[in-house]
C-alpha positions as CSV (number, residue, x, y, z in Angstrom):
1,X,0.0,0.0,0.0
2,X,1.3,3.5,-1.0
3,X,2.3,5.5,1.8
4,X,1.6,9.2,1.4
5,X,3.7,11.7,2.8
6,X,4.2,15.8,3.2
7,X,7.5,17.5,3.5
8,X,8.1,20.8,4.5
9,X,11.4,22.6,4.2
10,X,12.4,25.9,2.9
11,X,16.1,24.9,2.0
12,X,15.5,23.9,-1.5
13,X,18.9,21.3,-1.5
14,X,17.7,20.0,1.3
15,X,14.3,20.3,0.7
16,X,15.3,17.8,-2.5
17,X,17.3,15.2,-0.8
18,X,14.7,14.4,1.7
19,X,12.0,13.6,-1.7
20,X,15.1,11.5,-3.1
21,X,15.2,9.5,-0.4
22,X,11.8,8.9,0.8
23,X,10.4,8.6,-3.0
24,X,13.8,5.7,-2.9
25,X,11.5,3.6,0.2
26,X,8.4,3.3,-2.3
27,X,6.4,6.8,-0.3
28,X,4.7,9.0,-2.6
29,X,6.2,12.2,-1.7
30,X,4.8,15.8,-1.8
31,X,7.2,18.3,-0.7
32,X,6.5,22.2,-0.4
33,X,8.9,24.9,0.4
34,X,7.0,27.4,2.0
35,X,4.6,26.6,4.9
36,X,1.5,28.4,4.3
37,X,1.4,26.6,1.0
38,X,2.1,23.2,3.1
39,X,-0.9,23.7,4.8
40,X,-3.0,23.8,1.9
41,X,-1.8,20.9,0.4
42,X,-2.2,19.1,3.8
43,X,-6.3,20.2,4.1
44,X,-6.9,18.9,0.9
45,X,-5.3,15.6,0.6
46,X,-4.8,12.9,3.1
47,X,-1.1,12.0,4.3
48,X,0.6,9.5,6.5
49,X,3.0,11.4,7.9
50,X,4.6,14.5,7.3
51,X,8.2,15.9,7.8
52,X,9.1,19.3,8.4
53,X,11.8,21.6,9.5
54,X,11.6,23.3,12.4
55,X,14.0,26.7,11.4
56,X,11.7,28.1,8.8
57,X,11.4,32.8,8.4
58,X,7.6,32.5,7.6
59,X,6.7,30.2,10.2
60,X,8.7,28.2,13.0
61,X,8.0,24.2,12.8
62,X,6.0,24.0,15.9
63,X,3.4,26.9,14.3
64,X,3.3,24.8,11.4
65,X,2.8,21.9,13.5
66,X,0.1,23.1,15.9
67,X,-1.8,24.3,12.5
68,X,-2.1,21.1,10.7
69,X,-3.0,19.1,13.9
70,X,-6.1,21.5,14.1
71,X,-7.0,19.8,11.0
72,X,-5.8,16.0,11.1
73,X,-4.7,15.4,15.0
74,X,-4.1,11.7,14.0
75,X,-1.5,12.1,11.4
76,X,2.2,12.0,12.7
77,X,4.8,14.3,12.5
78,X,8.2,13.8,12.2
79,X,11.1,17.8,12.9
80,X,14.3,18.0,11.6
81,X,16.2,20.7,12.1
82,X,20.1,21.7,11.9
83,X,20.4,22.7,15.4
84,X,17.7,22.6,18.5
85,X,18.5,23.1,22.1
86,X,16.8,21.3,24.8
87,X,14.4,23.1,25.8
88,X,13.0,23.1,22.3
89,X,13.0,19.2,21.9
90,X,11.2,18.9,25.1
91,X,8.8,21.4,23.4
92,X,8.2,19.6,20.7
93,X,7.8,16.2,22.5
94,X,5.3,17.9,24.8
95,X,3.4,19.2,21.8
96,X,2.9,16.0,20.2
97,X,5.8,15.6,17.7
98,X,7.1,12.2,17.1
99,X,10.2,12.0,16.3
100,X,13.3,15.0,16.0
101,X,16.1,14.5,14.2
102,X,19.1,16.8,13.7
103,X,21.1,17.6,10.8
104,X,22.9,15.6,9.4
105,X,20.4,13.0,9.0
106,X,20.4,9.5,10.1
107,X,18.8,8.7,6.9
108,X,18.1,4.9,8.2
109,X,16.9,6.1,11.6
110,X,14.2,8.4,10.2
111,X,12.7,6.1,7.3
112,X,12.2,3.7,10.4
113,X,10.9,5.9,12.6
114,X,8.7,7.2,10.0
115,X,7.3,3.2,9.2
116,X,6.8,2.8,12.8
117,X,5.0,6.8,13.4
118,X,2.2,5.8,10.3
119,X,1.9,1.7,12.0
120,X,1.0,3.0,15.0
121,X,-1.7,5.6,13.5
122,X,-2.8,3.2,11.4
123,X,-3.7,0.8,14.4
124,X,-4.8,3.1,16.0
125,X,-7.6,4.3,13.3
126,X,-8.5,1.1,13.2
127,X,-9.1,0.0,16.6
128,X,-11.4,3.0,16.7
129,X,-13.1,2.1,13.8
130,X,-14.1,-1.0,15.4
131,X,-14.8,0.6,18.5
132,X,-17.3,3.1,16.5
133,X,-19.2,0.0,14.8
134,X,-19.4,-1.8,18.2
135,X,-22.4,-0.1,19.5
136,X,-25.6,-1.5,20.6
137,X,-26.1,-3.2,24.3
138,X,-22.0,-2.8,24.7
139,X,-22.0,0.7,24.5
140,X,-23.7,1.6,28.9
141,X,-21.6,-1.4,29.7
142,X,-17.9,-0.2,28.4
143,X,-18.3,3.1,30.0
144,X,-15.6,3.6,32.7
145,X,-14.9,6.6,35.1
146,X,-11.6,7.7,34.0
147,X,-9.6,9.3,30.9
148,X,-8.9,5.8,28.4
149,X,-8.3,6.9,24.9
150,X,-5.8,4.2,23.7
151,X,-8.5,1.4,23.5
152,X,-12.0,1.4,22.1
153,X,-13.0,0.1,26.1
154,X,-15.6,-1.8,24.2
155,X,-14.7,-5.6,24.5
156,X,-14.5,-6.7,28.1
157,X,-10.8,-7.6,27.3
158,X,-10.1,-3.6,26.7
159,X,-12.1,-2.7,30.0
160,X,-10.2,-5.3,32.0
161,X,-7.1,-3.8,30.2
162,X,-8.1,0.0,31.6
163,X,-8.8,-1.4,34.8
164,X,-5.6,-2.8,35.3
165,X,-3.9,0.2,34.2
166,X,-5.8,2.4,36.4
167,X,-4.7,0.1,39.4
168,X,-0.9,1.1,38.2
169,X,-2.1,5.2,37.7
170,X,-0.1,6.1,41.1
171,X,2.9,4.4,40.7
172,X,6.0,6.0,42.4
173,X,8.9,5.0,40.2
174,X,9.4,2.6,37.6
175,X,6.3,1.0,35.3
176,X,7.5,-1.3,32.9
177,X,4.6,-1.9,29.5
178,X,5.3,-4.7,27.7
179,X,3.2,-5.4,24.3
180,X,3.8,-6.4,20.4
181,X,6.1,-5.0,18.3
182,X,3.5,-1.9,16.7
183,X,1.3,-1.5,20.1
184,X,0.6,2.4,20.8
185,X,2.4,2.7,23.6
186,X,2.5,6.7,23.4
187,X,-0.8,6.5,23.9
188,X,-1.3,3.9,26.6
189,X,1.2,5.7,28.7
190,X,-0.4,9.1,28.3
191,X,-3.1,7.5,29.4
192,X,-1.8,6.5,32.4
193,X,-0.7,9.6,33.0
194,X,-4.4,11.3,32.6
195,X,-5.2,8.8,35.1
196,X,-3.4,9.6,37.8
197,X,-5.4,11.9,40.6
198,X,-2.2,14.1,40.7
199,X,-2.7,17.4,39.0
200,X,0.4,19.5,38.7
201,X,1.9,17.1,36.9
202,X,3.4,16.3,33.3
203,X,4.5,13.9,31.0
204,X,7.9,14.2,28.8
205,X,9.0,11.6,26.0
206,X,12.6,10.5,25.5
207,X,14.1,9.7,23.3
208,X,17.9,8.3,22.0
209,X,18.2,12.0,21.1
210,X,17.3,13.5,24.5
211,X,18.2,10.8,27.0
212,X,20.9,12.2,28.8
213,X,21.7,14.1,31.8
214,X,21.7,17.5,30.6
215,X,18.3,17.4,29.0
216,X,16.7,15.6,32.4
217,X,18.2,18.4,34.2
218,X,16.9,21.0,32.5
219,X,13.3,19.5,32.0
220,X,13.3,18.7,35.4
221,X,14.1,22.7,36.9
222,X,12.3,24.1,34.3
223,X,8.9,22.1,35.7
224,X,9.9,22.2,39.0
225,X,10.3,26.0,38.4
226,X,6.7,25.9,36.6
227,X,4.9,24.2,40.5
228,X,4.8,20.9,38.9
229,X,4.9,18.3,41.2
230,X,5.3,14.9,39.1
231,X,7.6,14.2,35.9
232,X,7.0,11.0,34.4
233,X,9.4,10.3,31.6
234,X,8.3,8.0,29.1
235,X,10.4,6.2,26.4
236,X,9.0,4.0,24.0
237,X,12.2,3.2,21.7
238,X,14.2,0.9,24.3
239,X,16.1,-0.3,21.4
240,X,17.5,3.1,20.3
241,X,19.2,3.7,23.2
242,X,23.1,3.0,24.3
243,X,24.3,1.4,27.5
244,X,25.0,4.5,29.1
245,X,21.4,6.0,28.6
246,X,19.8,3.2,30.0
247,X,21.9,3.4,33.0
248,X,20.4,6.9,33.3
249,X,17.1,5.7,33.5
250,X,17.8,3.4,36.2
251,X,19.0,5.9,38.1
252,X,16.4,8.0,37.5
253,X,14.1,5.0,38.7
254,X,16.3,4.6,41.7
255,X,16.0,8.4,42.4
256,X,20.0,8.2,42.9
257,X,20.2,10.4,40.5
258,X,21.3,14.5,41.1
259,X,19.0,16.2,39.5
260,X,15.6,14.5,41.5
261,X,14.4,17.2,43.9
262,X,12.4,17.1,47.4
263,X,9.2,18.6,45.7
264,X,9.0,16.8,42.2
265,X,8.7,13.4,41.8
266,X,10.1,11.6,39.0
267,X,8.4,8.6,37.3
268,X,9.7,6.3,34.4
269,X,7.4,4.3,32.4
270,X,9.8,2.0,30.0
271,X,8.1,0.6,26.7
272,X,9.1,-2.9,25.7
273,X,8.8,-5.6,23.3
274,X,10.5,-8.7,24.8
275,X,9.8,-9.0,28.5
276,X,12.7,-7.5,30.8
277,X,13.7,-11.0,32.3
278,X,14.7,-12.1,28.1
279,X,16.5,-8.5,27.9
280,X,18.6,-8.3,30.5
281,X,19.6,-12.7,29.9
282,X,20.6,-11.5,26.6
283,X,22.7,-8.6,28.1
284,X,20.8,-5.5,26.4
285,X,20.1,-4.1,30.0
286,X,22.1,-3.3,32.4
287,X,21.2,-5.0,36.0
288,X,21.0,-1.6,37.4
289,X,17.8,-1.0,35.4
290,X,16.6,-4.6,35.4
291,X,16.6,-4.0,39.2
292,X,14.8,-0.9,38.7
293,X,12.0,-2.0,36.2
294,X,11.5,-5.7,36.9
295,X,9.4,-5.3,39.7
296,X,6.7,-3.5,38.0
297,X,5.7,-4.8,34.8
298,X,2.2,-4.8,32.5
């Protein structure tokens, strides 16, 4: 199936290369220089995914970003960008953006993340398709009291799902989600964060690019600065990251970390697709994290 997609940069060179190699992986590419003519483009004809820059003089990326998800919420979208501080990437994970990439490109990095952004809309679409034509005498009995926007909460399998997730809404440290290669797991774990009966509180996804201590830091002051009382830090690429960050996130788990503070707490939910017993027997966790995370685990 053709996969449709928008790009959006106003370096022409650039602007080229990233058509070359995303028309090279079979996507039918439309790309557009300047962002108001973007925008067009994306009300009138349905995408996959779109890629844009985020260093633009008629509009910045996250204005162009905030724009088209007033229009199509559900379709992903993917920043590049020559150079972005921290505080921007945390931006722009808060906002909803799923992946950032800096310049240069890790050309393999993004066509994969870009596969795995439209898989997960796609299931996505279509688990709420289902849920829409489910109806009928199911429809009083899959109500629930809480926020659950991941699942239909239709079949008794999704409510006991939500259930269990809303035992694990106030968990302290470490959650550990463990589901098929292709699950939603952005959405489960926002979920699980709308759950929880704190209400200064926020949710910030990592990623390989901003897993390390500098960005953690800052995120972390910056909120705390804000009144917010709990971080959790969600990462849903295990796979992406080196040794070193994942040691970092057991840290963070273990709170033995410098930058935790008396009035925030910090939370990590960890994303997987093997269980964490198989990872760490194969060596591609560290036993400071297994530690951490094996305790805990959907």
């Amino acid at each position: 199936m053709s996969r449709r997609i928008l790009i959006l940069d106003d370096d022409s060179d650039f602007n080229t290369l990233l058509t070359d190699i995303f028309d090279q992986a079979d996507f039918e590419v439309v790309s557009r220089t300047s962002p108001e003519e973007a925008i067009k483009v994306f009300s009138n004809e349905p995408f996959d995914v779109v890629v844009s820059d985020q260093q633009m003089p008629e509009m910045s990326g996250s204005e162009f970003m905030a724009k088209i998800k007033e229009i199509r919420p559900d379709v992903p979208i993917i920043m590049v960008s020559g150079y972005l501080d921290n505080d921007t990437i945390r931006d722009l994970i808060r906002d909803g953006v799923g992946g950032v990439f800096l310049k240069p490109l890790n050309i393999m990095a993004l066509l994969e993340r870009s596969e795995e952004l439209i898989a997960e809309a796609n299931k996505l679409r279509k688990d709420r398709g289902a849920d829409a034509t489910a109806g009928g005498a199911n429809e009083n009995a899959a109500r629930v009291d809480f926020p659950f926007r991941s699942y239909p909460c239709r079949s008794e399998v999704s409510l006991n799902f939500a259930r269990k997730l809303y035992d694990y809404r106030s968990f302290k440290s470490a959650l550990c989600l463990v589901g098929e290669s292709g699950s939603h797991f952005r959405a489960i774990c926002e979920d699980i964060v709308a759950m929880s009966e704190e209400r200064s509180q926020r949710a910030v996804h990592l990623s390989a690019g901003t897993t390390n201590e500098e960005f953690v830091r800052s995120t972390v002051r910056s909120l705390a600065q804000e009144g917010v009382r709990t971080i959790t830090f969600i990462v849903v690429e295990l796979s992406n990251l080196k040794m070193d960050q994942l040691e970092l996130l057991a840290s963070m788990a273990q709170r033995d970390c410098e930058f935790n503070t008396s009035t925030t707490t910090i939370r990590i939910l960890l994303c997987l697709t093997e269980d964490i017993d198989t990872l760490f027997e194969e060596e591609k966790i560290p036993e400071k994290l297994y530690l951490a995370m094996g305790t805990s685990e959907i």
